[in-house]
C-alpha positions as CSV (number, residue, x, y, z in Angstrom):
1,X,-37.9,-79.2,-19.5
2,X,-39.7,-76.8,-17.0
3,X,-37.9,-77.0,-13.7
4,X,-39.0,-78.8,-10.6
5,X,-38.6,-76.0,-7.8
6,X,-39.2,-79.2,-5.1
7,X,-35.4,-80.4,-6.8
8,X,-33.8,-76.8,-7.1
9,X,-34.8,-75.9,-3.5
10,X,-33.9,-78.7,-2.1
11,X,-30.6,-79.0,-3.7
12,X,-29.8,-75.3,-2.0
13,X,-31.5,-77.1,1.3
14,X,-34.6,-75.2,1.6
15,X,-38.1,-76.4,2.8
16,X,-40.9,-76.5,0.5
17,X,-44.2,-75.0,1.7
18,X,-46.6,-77.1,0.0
19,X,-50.6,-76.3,0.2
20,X,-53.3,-78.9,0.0
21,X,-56.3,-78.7,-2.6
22,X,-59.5,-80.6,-1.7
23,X,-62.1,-78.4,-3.1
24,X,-63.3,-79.8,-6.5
25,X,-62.8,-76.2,-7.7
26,X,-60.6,-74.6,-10.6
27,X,-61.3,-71.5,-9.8
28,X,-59.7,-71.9,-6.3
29,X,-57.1,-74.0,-6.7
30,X,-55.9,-70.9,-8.9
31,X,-56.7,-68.6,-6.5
32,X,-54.9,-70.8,-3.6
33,X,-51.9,-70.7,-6.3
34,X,-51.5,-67.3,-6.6
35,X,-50.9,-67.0,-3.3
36,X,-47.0,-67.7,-3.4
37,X,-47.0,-71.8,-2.1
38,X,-44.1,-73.4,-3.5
39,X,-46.2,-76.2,-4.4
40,X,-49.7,-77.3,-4.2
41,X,-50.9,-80.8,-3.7
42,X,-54.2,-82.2,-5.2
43,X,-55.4,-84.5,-2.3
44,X,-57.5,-87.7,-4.4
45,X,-57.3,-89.9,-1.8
46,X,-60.0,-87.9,0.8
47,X,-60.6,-84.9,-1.0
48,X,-63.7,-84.2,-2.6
49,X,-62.7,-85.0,-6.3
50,X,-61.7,-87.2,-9.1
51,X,-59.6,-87.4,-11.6
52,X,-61.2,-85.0,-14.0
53,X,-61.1,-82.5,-11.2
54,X,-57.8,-83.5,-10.5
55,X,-57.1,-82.5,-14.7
56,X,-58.6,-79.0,-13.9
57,X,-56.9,-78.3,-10.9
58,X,-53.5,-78.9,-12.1
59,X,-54.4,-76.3,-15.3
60,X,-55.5,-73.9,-13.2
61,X,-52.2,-74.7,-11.1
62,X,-49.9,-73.9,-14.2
63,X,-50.9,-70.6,-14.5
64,X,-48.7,-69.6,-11.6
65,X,-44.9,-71.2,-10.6
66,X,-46.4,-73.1,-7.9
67,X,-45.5,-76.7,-8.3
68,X,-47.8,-79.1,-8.8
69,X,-48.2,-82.2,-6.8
70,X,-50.9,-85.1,-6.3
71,X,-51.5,-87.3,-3.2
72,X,-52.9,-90.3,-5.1
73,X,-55.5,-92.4,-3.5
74,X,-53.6,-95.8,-3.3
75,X,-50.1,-97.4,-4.7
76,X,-51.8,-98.3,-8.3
77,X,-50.0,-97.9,-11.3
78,X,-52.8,-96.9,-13.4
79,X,-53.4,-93.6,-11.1
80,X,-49.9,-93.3,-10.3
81,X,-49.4,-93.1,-14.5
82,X,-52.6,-90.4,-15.4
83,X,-51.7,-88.1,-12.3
84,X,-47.8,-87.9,-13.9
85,X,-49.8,-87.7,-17.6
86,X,-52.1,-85.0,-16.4
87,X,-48.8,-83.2,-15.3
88,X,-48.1,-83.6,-12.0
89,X,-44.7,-82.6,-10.7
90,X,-45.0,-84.5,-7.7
91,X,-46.7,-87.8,-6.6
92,X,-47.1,-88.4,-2.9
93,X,-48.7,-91.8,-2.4
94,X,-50.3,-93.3,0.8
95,X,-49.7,-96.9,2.7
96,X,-46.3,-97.9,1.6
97,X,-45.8,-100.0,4.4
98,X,-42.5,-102.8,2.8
99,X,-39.8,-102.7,0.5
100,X,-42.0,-104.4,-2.5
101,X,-44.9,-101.0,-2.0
102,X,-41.8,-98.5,-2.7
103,X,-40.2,-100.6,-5.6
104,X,-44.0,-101.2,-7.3
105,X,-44.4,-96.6,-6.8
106,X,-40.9,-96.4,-8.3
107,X,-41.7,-98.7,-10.9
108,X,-45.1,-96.8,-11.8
109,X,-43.2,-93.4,-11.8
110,X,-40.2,-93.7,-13.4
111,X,-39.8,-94.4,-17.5
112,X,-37.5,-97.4,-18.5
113,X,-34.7,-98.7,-18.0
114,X,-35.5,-97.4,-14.0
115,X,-39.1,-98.5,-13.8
116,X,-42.1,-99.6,-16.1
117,X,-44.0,-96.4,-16.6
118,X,-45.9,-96.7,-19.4
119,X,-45.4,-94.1,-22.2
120,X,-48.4,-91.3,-23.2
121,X,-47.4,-87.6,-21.5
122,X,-50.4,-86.6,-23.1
123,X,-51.0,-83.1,-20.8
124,X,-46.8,-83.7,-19.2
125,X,-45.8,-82.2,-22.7
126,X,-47.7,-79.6,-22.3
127,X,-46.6,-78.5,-18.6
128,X,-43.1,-80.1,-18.7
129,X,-41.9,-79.3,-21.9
130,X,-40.8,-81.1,-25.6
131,X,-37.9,-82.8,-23.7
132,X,-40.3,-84.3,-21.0
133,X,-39.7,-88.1,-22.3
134,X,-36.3,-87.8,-21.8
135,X,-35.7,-85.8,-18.6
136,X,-39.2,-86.9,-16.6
137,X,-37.1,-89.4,-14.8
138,X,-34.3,-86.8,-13.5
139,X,-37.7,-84.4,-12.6
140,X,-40.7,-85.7,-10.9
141,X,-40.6,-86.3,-7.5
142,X,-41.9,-89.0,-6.2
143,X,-42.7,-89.7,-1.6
144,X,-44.0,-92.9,-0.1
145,X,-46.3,-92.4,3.1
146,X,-44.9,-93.2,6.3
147,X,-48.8,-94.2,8.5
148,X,-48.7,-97.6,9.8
149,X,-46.7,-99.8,12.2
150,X,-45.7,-102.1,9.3
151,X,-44.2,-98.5,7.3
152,X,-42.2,-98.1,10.9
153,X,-40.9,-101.3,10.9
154,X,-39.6,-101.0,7.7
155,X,-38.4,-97.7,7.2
156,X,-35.1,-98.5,6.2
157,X,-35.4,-101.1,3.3
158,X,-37.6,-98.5,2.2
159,X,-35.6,-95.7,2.3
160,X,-33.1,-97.6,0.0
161,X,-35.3,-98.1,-3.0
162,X,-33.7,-96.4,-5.8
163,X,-35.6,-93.5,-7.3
164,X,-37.6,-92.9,-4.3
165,X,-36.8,-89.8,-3.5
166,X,-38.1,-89.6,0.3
167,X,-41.2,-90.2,2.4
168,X,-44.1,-88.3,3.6
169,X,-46.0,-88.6,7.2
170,X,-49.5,-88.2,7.7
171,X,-49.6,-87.6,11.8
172,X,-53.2,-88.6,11.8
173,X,-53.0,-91.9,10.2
174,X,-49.6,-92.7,12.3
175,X,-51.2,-91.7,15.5
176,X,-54.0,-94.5,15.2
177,X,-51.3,-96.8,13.8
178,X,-49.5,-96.4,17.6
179,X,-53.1,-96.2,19.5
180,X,-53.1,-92.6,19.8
181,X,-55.7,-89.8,19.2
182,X,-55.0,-88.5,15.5
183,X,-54.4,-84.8,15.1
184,X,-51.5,-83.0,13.2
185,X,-49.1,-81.4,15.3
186,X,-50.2,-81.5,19.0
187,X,-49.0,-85.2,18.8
188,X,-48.9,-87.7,21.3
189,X,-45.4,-89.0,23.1
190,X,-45.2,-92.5,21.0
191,X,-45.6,-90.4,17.8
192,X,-42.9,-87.5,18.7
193,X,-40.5,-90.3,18.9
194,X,-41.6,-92.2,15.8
195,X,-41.7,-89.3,13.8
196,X,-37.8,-88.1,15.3
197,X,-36.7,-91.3,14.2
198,X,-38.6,-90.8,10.4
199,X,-36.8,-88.1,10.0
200,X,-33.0,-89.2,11.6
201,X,-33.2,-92.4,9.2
202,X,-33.9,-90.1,6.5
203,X,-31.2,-88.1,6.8
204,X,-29.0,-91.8,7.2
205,X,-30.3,-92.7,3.9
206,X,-29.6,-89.1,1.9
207,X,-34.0,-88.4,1.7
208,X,-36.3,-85.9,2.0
209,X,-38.8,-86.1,4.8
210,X,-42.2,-84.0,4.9
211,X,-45.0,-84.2,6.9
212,X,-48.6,-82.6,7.3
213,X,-49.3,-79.8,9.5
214,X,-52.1,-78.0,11.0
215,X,-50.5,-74.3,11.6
216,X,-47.8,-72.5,10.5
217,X,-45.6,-72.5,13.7
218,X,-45.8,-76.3,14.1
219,X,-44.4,-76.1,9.9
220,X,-41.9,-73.9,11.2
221,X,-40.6,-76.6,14.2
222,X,-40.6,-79.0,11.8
223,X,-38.2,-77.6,9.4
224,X,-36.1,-76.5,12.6
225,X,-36.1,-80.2,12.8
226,X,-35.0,-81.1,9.5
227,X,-38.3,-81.4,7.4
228,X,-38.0,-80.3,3.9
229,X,-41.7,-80.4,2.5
230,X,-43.6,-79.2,5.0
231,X,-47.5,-78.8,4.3
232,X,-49.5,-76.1,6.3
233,X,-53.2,-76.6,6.5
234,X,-56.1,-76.9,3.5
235,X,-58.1,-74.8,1.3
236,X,-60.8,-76.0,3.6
237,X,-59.5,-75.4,6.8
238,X,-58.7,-72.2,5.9
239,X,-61.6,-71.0,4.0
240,X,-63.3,-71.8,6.7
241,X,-61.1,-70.5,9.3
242,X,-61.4,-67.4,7.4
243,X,-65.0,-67.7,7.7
244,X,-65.2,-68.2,11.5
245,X,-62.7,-65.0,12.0
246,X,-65.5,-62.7,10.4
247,X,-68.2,-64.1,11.9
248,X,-66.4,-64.4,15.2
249,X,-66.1,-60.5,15.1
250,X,-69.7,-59.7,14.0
251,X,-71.0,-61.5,16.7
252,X,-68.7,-59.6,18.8
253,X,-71.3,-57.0,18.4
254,X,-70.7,-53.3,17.2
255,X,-67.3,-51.6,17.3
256,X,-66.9,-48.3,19.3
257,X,-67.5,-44.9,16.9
258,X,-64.4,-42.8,16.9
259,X,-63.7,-41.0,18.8
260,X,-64.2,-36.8,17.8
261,X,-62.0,-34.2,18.5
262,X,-62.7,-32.4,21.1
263,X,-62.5,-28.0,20.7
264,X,-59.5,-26.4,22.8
């Protein structure tokens, strides 16, 4: 079966750098995958696309060694199930706020005897490989949301759900969850300390943490601090951060000729 990269760099303890797709665009999720990410994750919960979008993106994905990933838009076996079909390496799912939410994502994810995953690989051949029904299990990775109060509170009976293999924080969502303005990494006090004690119980219970990020050097304090799939940004943000760059410095108005040189 194709290899995970998530698994193999983690197992040598190195942090993913995962990108975020939420352009309903083959074209540039390919382009976004050629740009080295080790993985790439197909947002269907807020961004602009369904699941046949979602199909394209993850082909146009495969043509690089960028892993792929999808954030699904609820804990629902039936999306859970075509986003592992259509090839995903990865699932990251939202609101898993008790024990009961991470067993019913472990059961949607994982083939039996460890879960009820219903059987029909039908593009996960393709991607993963002839052996895919009988390594799938020992492959795909599969991270529960940490965003709510409820999540918080039970943090560690969800942490010991077998087959999950760690949790995920969305920094906007948690923010509103503990009354404070939502924004990725310039983070209120109340969420600094929630999120250091995310990530200490994680490492109690042998997980991965990741977490979402606006810019590069908050990515890089969070895997100072112990975060292993760290995402940085959008194709969104940064196509239009691009965008704003260049017109920022036409509007700066013309640039100076050069200068000559002068005759001794």
């Amino acid at each position: 079966m194709r290899e995970n990269r998530i698994r193999t760099m983690w197992a040598a303890d190195q942090a993913v750098v995962n990108g975020w797709l939420s352009i309903p665009s083959a074209f540039a999720a390919e382009t976004m995958a050629h740009q080295g990410w080790d993985s790439l994750t197909v947002d269907l919960q807020h961004g602009a696309l369904d699941y046949a979008d979602a199909l394209a993106l993850l082909t146009a994905i495969s043509t690089t060694n960028t892993v792929p990933v999808v954030r699904v838009p609820w804990n629902e076996p039936g999306i859970l199930m075509k986003v592992l079909d259509a090839g995903a390496y990865g699932v990251i799912c939202p609101m898993v706020n008790n024990r009961a939410d991470a067993e019913r994502l472990v059961a949607a994810t994982r083939y039996p005897p460890l879960g009820a995953r219903s059987f029909g690989p039908i593009r996960g051949l393709l991607y993963g490989g002839a052996d895919y029904p009988e390594r799938a299990n020992d492959t795909v990775v599969v991270l529960a949301m940490i965003e709510t109060l409820q999540g918080l509170d039970n943090l560690d009976e969800i942490l010991s759900v077998d087959g999950l293999d760690g949790v995920y924080i969305g920094p906007s969502d948690l923010s509103l969850a503990l009354g404070c303005r939502p924004t990725f990494d310039d983070v209120d006090p109340p969420v600094v300390q929630a999120i250091a004690h995310v990530i200490a119980r994680t490492k109690a219970h042998g997980r991965v943490a990741g977490i979402h990020n606006g810019a590069p050097e908050a990515a890089l304090r969070r895997i100072q601090q112990g975060f292993r799939f760290v995402t940085v940004s959008s194709d969104a943000r940064l196509m239009a951060a691009g965008a704003r760059q260049v017109i920022s410095q036409m509007r700066a108005g013309p640039v100076p000729p050069p200068e000559t040189a002068s005759g001794y």
